[in-house]
Structure formats: structure tokens, C-alpha cells
TORGU-969793 format. One record per residue: residue in one letter; x, y, z of N, C-alpha, C, O, CB in turn. Coordinates in pm, whole numbers, plus 50000, padded with zeros to 5 digits. Atoms other than C-alpha are relative to their C-alpha. Glycine has a CB too. Layout:
% TORGU-969793
A X Y Z X Y Z X Y Z X Y Z X Y Z $
...
This chain:
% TORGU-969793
X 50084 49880 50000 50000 50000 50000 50087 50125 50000 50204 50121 50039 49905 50001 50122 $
X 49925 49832 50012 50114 50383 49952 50019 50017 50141 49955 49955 50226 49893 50148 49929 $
X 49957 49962 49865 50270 50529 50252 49900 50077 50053 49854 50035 50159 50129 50072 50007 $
X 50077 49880 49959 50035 50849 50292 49848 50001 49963 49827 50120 49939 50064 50121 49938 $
X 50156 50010 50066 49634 50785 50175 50065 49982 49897 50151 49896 49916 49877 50122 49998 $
X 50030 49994 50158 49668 50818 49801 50165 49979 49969 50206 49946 49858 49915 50172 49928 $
X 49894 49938 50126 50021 50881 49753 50175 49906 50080 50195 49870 50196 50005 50263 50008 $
X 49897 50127 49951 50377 50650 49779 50100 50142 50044 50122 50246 49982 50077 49850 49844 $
X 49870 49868 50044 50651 50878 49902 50111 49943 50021 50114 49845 50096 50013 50151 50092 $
X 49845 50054 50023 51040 50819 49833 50096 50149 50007 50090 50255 49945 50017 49907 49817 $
X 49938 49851 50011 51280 51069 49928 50149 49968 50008 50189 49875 50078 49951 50114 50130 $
X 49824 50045 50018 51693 51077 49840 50075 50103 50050 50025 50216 50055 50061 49976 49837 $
X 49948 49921 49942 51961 51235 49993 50003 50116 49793 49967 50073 49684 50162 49919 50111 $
X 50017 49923 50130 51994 51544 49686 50131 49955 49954 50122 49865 49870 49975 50171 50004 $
X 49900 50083 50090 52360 51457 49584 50039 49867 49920 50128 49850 49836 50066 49998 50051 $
X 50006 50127 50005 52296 51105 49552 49989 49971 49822 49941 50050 49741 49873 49949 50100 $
X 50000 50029 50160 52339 50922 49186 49951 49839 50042 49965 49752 49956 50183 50026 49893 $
X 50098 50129 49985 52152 50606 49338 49905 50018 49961 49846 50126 49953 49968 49947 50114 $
X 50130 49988 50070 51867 50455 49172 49916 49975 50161 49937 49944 50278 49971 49863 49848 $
X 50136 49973 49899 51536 50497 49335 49903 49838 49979 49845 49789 49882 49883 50177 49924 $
X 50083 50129 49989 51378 50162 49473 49889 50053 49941 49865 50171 49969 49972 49933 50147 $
X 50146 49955 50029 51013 50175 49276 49932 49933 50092 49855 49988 50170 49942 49973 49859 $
X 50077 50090 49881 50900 49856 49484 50069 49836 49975 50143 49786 49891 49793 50001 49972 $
X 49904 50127 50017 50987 49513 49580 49891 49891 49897 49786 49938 49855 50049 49918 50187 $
X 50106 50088 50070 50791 49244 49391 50113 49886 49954 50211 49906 49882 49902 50086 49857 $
X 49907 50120 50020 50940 48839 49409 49983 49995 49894 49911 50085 49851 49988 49875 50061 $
X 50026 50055 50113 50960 48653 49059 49900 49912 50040 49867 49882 50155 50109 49943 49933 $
X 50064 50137 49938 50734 48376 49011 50079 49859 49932 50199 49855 49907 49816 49996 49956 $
X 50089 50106 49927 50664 48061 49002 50014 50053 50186 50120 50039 50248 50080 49808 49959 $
X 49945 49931 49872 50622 48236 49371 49982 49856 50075 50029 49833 50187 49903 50154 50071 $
X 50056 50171 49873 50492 47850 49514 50152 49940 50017 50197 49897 50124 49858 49818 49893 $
X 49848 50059 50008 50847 47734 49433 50119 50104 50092 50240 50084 50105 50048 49996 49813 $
X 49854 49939 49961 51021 48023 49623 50124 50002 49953 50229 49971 50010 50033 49967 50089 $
X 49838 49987 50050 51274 48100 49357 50100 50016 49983 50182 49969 49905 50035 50011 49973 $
X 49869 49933 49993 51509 48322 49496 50058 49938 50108 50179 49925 50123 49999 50152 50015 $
X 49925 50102 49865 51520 48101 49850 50035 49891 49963 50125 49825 50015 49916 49958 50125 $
X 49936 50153 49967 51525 47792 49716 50043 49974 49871 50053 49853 49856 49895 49871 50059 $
X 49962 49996 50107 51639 47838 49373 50175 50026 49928 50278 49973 49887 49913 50081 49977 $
X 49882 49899 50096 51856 48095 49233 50103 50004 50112 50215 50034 50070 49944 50191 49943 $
X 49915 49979 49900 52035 48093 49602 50059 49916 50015 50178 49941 49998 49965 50029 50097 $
X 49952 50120 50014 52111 47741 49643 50121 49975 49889 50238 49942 49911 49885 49923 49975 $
X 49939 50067 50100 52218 47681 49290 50129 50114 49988 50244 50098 50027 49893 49971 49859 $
X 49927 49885 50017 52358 48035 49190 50098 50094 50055 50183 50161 49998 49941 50048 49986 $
X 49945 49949 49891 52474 48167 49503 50155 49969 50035 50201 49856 50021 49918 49959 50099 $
X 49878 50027 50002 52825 48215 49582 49952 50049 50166 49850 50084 50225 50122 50076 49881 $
X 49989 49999 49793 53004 48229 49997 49991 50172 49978 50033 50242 49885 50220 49916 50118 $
X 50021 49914 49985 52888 48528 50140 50150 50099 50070 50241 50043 50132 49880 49973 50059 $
X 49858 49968 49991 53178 48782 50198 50103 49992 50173 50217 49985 50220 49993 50160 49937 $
X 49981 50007 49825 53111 48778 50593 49986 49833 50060 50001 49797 50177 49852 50107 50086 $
X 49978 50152 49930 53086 48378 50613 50114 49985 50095 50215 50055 50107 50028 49887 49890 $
X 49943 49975 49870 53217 48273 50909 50079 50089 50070 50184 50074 50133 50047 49930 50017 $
X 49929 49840 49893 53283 48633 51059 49848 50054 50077 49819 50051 50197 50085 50188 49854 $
X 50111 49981 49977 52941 48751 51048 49893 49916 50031 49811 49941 50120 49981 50050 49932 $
X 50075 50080 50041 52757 48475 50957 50038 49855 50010 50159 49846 49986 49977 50038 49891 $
X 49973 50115 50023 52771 48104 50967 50075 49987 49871 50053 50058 49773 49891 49933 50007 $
X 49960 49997 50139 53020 47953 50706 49953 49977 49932 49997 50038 49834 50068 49960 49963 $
X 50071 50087 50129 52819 47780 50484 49900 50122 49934 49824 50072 49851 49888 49837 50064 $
X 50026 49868 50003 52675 48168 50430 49976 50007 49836 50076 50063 49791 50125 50096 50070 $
X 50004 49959 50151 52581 48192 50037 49889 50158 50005 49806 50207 50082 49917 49841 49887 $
X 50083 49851 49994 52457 48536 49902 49984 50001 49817 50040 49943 49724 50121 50173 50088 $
X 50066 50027 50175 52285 48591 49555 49974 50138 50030 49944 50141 50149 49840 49873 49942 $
X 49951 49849 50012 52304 48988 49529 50058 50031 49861 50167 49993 49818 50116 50033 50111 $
X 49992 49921 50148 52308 49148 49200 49916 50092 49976 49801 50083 50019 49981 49922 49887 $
X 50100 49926 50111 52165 49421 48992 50032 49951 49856 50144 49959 49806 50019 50174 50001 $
X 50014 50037 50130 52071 49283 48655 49946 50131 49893 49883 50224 49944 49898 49876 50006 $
X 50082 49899 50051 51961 49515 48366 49994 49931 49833 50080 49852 49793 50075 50173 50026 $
X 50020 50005 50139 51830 49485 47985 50115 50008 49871 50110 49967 49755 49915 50101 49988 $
X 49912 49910 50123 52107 49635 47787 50153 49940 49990 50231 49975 49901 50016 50190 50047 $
X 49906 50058 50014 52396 49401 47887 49996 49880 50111 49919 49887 50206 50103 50093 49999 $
X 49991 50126 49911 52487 49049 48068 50084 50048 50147 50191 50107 50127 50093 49866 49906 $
X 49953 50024 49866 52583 49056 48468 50110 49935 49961 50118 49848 49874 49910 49925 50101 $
X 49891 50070 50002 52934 48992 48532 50035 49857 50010 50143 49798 50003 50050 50045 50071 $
X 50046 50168 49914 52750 48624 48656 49921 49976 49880 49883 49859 49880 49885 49989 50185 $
X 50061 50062 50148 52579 48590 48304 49842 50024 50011 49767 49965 49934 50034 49812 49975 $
X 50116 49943 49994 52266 48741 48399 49950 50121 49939 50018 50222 49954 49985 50010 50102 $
X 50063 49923 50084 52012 48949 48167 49876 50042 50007 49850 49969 49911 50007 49960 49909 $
X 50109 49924 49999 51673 49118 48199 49965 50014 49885 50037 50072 49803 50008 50109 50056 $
X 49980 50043 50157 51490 49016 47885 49770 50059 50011 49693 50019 50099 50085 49735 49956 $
X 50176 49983 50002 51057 49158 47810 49991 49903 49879 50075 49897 49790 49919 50186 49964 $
X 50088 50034 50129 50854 48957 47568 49882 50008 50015 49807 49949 50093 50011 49882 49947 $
X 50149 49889 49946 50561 49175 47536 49924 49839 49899 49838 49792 49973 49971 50262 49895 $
X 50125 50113 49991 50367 48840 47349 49966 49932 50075 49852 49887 50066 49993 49919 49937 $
X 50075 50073 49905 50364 48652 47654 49984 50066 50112 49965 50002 50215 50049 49882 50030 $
X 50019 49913 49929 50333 48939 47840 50045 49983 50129 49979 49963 50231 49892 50027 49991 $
X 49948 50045 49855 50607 48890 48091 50161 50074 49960 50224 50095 49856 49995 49788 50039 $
X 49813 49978 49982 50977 49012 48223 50035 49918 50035 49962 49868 50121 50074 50092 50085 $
X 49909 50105 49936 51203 48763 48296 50158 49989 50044 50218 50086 49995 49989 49911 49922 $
X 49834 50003 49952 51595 48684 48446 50005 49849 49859 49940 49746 49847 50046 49941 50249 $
X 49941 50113 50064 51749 48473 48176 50176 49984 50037 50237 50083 50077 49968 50023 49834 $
X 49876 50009 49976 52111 48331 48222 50075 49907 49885 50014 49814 49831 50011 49952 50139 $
X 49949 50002 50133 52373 48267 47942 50165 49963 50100 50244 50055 50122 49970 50175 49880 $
X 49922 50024 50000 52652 48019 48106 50160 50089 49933 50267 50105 49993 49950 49908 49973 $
X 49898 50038 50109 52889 48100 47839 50016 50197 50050 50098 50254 49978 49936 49912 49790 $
X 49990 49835 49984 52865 48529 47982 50037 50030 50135 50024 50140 50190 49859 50082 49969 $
X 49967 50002 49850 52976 48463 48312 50225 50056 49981 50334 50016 49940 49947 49769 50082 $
X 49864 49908 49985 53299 48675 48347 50144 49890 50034 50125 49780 50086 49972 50125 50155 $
X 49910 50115 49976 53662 48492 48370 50050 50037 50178 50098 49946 50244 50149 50002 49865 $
X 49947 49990 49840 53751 48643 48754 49857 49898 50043 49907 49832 50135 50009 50208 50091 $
X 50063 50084 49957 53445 48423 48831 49993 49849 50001 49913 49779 50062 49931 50036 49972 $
X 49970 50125 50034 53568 48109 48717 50011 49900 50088 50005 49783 50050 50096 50000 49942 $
X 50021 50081 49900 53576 47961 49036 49908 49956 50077 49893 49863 50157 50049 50021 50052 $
X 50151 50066 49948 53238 47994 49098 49903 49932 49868 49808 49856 49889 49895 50146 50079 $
X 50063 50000 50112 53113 47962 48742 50052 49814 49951 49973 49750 49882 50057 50152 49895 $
X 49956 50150 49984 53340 47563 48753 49898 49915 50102 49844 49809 50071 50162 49996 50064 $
X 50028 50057 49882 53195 47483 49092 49804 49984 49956 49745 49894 50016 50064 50116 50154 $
X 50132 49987 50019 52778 47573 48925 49965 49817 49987 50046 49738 49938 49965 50113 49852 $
X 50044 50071 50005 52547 47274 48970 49930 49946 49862 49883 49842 49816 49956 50023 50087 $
X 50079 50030 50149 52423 47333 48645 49992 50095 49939 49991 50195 50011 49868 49953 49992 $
X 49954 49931 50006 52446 47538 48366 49831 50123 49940 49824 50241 49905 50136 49950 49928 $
X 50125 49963 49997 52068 47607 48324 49949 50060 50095 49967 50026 50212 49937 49919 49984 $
X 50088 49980 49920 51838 47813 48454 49845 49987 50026 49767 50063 49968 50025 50076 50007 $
X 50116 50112 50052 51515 47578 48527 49943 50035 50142 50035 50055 50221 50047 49804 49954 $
X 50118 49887 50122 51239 47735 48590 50053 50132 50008 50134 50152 50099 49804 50026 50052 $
X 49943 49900 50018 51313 48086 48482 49891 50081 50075 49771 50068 50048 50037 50027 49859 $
X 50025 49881 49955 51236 48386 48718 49932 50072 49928 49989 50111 49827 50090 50056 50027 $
X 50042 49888 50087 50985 48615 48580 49864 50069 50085 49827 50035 50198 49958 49937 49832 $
X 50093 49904 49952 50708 48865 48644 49897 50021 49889 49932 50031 49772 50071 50131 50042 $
X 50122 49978 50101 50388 48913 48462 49975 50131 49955 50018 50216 50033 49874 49958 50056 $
X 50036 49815 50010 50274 49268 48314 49903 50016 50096 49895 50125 50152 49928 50071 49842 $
X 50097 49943 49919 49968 49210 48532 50057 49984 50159 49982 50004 50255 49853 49925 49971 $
X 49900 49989 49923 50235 49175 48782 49994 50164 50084 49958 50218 50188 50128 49970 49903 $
X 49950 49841 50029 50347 49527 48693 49909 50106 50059 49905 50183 50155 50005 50035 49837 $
X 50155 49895 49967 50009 49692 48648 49969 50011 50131 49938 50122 50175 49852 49941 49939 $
X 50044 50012 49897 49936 49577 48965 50024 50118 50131 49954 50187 50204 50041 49881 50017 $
X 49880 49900 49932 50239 49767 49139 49955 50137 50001 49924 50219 50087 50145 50001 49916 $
X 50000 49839 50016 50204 50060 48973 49838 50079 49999 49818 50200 49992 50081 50035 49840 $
X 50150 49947 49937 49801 50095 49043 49990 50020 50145 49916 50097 50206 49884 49896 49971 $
X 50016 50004 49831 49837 50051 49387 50045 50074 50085 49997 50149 50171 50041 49906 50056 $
X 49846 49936 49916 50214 50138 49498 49995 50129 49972 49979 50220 50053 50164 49944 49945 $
X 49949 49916 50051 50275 50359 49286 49965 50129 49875 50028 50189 49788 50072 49930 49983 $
X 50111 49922 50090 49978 50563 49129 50053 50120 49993 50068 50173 49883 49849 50011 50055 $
X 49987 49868 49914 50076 50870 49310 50135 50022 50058 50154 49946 50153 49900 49999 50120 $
X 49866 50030 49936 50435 50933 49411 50008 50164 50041 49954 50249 49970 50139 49923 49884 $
X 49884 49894 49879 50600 51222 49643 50115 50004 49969 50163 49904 50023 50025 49957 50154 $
X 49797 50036 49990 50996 51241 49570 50009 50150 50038 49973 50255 49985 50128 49943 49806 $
X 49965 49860 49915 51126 51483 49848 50212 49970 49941 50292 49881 49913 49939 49979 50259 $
X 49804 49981 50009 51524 51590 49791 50074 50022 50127 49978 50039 50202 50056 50147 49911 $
X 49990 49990 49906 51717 51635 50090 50136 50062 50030 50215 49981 50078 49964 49899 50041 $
X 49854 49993 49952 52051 51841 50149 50048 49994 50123 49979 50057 50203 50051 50097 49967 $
X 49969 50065 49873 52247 51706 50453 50127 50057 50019 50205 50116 49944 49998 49841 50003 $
X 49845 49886 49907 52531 51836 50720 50010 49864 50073 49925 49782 50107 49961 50198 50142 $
X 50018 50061 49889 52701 51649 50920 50049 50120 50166 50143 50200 50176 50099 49851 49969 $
X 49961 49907 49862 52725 51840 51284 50040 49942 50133 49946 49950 50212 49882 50081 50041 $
X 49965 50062 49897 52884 51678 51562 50001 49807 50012 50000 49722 50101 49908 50071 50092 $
X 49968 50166 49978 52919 51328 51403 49833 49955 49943 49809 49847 49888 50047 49941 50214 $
X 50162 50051 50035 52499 51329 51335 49975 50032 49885 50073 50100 49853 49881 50057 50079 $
X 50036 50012 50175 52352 51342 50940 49851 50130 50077 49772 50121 50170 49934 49757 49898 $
X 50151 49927 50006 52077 51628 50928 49987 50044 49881 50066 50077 49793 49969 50122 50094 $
X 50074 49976 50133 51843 51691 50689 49902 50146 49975 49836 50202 50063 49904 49870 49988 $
X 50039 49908 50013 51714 51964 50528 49928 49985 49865 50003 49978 49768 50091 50087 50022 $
X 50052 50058 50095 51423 51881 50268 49954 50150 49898 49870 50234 49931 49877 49891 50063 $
X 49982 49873 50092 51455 52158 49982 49911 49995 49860 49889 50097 49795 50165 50014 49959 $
X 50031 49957 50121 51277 52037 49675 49835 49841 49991 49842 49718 50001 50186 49996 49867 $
X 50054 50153 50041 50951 51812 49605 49935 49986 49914 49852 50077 49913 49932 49931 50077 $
X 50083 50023 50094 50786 51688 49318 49883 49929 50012 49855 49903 50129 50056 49954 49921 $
X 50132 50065 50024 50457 51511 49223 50020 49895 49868 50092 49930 49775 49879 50123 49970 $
X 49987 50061 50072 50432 51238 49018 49884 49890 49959 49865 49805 50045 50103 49972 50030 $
X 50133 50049 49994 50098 51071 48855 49992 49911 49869 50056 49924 49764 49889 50122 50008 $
X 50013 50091 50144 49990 50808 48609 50074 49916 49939 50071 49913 49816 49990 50060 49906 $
X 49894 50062 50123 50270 50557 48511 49918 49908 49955 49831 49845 50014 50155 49928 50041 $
X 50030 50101 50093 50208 50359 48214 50089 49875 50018 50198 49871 50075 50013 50055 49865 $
X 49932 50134 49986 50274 49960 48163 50149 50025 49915 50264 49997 49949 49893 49864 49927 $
X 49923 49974 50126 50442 50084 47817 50104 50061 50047 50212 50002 50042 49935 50080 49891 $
X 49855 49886 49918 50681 50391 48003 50044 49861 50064 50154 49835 50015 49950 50173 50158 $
X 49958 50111 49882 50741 50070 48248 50109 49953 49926 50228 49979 49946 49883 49870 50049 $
X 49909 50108 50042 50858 49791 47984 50113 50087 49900 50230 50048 49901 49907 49867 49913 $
X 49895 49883 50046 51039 50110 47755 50136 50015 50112 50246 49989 50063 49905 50163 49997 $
X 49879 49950 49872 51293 50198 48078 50057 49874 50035 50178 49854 50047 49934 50080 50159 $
X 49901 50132 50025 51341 49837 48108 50096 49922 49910 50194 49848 49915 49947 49929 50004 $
X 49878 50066 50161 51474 49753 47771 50093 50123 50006 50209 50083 50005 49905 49988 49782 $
X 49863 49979 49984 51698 50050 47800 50081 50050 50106 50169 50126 50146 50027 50061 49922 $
X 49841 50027 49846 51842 49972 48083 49962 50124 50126 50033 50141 50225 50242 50070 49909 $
X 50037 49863 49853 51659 50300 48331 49993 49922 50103 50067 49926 50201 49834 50103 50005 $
X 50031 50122 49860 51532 50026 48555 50031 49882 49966 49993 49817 49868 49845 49975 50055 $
X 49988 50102 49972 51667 49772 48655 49979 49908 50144 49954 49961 50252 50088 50006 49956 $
X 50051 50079 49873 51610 49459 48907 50093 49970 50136 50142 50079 50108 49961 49862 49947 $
X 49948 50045 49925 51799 49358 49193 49977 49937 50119 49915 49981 50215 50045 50054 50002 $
X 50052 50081 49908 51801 49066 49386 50104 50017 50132 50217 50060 50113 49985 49850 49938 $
X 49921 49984 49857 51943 49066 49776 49948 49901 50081 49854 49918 50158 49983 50144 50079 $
X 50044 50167 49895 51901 48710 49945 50158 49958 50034 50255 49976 49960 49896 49824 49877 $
X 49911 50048 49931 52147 48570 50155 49957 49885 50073 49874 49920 50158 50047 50091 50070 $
X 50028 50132 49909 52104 48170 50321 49875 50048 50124 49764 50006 50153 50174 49945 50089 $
X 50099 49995 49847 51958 48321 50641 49880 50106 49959 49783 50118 50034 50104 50077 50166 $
X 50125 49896 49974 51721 48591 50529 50017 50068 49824 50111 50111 49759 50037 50149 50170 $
X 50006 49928 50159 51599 48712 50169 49986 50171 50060 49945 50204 50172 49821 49932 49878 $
X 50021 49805 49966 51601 49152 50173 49894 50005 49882 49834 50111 49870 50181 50143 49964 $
X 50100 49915 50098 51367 49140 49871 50070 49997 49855 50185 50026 49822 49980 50175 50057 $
X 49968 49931 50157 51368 49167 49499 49948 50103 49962 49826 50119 49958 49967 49930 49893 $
X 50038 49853 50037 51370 49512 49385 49991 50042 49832 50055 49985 49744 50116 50096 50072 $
X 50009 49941 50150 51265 49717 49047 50050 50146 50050 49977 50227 50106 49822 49996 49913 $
X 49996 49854 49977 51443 50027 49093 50024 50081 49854 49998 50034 49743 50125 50031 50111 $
X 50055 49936 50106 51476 50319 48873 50099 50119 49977 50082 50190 50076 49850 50042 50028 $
X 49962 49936 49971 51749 50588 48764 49893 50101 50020 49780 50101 49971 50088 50004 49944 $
X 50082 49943 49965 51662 50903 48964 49966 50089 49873 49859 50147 49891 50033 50052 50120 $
X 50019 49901 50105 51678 51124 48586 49891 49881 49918 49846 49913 49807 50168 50062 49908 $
X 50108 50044 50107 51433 50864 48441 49798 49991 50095 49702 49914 50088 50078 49792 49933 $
X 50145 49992 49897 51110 50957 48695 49911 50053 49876 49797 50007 49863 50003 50134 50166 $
X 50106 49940 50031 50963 51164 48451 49973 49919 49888 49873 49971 49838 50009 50141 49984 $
X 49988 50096 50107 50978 50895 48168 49890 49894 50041 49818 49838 49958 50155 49937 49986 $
X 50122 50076 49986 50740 50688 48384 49877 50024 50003 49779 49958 49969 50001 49952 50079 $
X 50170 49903 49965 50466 50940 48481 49984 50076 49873 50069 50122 49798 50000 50145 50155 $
X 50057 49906 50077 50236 51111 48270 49979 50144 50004 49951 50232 49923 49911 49964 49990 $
X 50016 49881 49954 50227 51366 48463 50098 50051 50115 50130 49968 50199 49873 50002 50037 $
X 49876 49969 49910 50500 51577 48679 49925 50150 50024 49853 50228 49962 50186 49994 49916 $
X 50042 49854 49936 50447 51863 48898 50090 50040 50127 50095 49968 50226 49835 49996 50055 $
X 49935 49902 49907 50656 52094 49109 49968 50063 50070 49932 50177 50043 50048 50067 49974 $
X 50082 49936 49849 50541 52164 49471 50142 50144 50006 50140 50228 50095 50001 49831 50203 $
């Protein structure tokens, strides 16, 4: 649900060149839990804090994937608007050579069943989440060791389309990123650069 009645709000520090989470949303087959018991298991390399932080046996599956080129791990972000779906595809043979030690050690070189998301997925998101958006800016001090904020600029943002959606995905504005680790998934995310906001909405407005 939106944070405020009607409206989602997201606010960034103002210097920042991070993309802007839009929302989290798993892949499916969701009955199969693909990113816990899937893509983590198989795909997953040792996590960097195994046995420091974490138990050793610690795997972490952490990436941002995007449309416009293969993950250093052979991962791609692929639409096919006829079956009306996004999906993670993976391409053995694009897996980077500093990875070779995890890319030898893979259980397999398939990825069976493939990760994906529906458009009515999408629609869903962006009727609900993300009808209505807020993006506050924020310039920050630090004063005695503490971060303060000072919120200087906010926009309005109304109406994204499915079309603006799967457009920013093929070139590469938004992209996905997964963050699961053995003990605890963080979520799969669709985020978004912050210069491609107005590319999703139909409408923009300056409070």
C-alpha cells in the first residue's frame, strides 16, 4: 500500500546518483520460492562475511541485473511483450573469467524454471504502489558526528504507464535487483534511475 492515503513517498539524499527503489515484487513461480530455494542454492556464491558475520556455509545471491547488457554472473533482463512477461534469463557462456571459480563449481548450467514477472504483475504495482508518488530531495550536514536533513525540493508524480514501464526496462533505466542471503531474503527490487522519473509518469508537477 502507499505510505500516505493516496500517495507513495520516496525521498533521496539530493547529491545522491543512486537509483530509486520503485517497489519490491518476488519473481514467480512464487509457490516454488525461487530466489530462497532456487537461484540461492544453485547460483549463490560464499557470502563475503561467512564465518565472521555469519555462519560459514553463508551463500549470498546479490546482484543488479539490467536489459542492455549480461551481469558479470551471466545474467540478463529480457521483456517479451507476446507473453506478456519480464524475465531473468542466464547465458553460462557470459559469466565473466575472475568468476571462474564459481562459474566451475555451478550445479548446472541452466536456469530451470526461469524467474519472471507478469505485466499484470506490473500493472498491479504501479496501480496501487505507485499511482501517486511524492519524491522529496534532501541536502544534509554532518554536525557533531549526526547526518541532518534539510528537505529543499519536492515533486509530484501521477499516472505511470505499463508501456513507460517495459520502455525503461529495455533500456536499461530500471533495473532489478536481487538481495538474498542463506539466512534471510532483503527482497527483489525494480528500481529506477533518479533522471528517468519523469519517463514513467504522465504527469510531473513541482510543489
Amino acid at each position: 500500500l502507499p505510505d500516505f492515503g493516496k500517495w507513495e513517498l520516496k525521498s533521496q539524499r539530493a547529491k545522491t546518483k543512486s537509483r530509486l527503489t520503485l517497489f519490491h515484487c518476488e519473481p514467480q513461480p512464487r509457490q516454488d520460492g525461487i530466489v530462497a530455494q532456487i537461484l540461492l542454492p544453485q547460483f549463490g556464491w560464499p557470502h563475503r562475511k561467512a564465518g565472521i558475520l555469519y555462519p560459514e556455509n553463508e551463500k549470498s545471491f546479490r546482484q543488479t541485473i539490467s536489459a542492455i547488457s549480461y551481469s558479470d554472473r551471466g545474467f540478463i533482463v529480457k521483456v517479451d511483450r507476446d507473453k506478456g512477461c519480464i524475465y531473468a534469463s542466464f547465458d553460462y557462456e557470459q559469466i565473466m573469467e575472475r568468476h571462474s571459480k564459481w562459474r566451475d563449481n555451478l550445479p548446472t548450467k541452466a536456469l530451470n524454471p526461469v524467474p519472471y514477472w507478469t505485466f499484470d504483475d506490473i500493472v498491479q504495482k504501479l496501480d496501487t504502489k505507485l499511482h501517486n508518488l511524492i519524491y522529496v530531495k534532501a541536502e544534509t550536514q554532518l554536525i557533531s558526528g549526526k547526518e541532518y536533513f534539510h528537505y529543499t525540493e519536492i515533486e509530484a508524480y501521477t499516472k505511470p504507464t505499463l508501456e513507460n514501464f517495459l520502455d525503461l526496462v529495455e533500456n536499461g533505466s530500471i533495473h532489478i535487483a536481487f538481495d538474498a542471503r542463506t539466512s534471510h531474503n532483503h527482497g527483489t527490487k525494480f528500481r529506477i534511475k533518479p533522471s528517468a522519473r519523469n519517463e514513467l509518469y504522465q504527469q510531473h508537477i513541482i510543489i
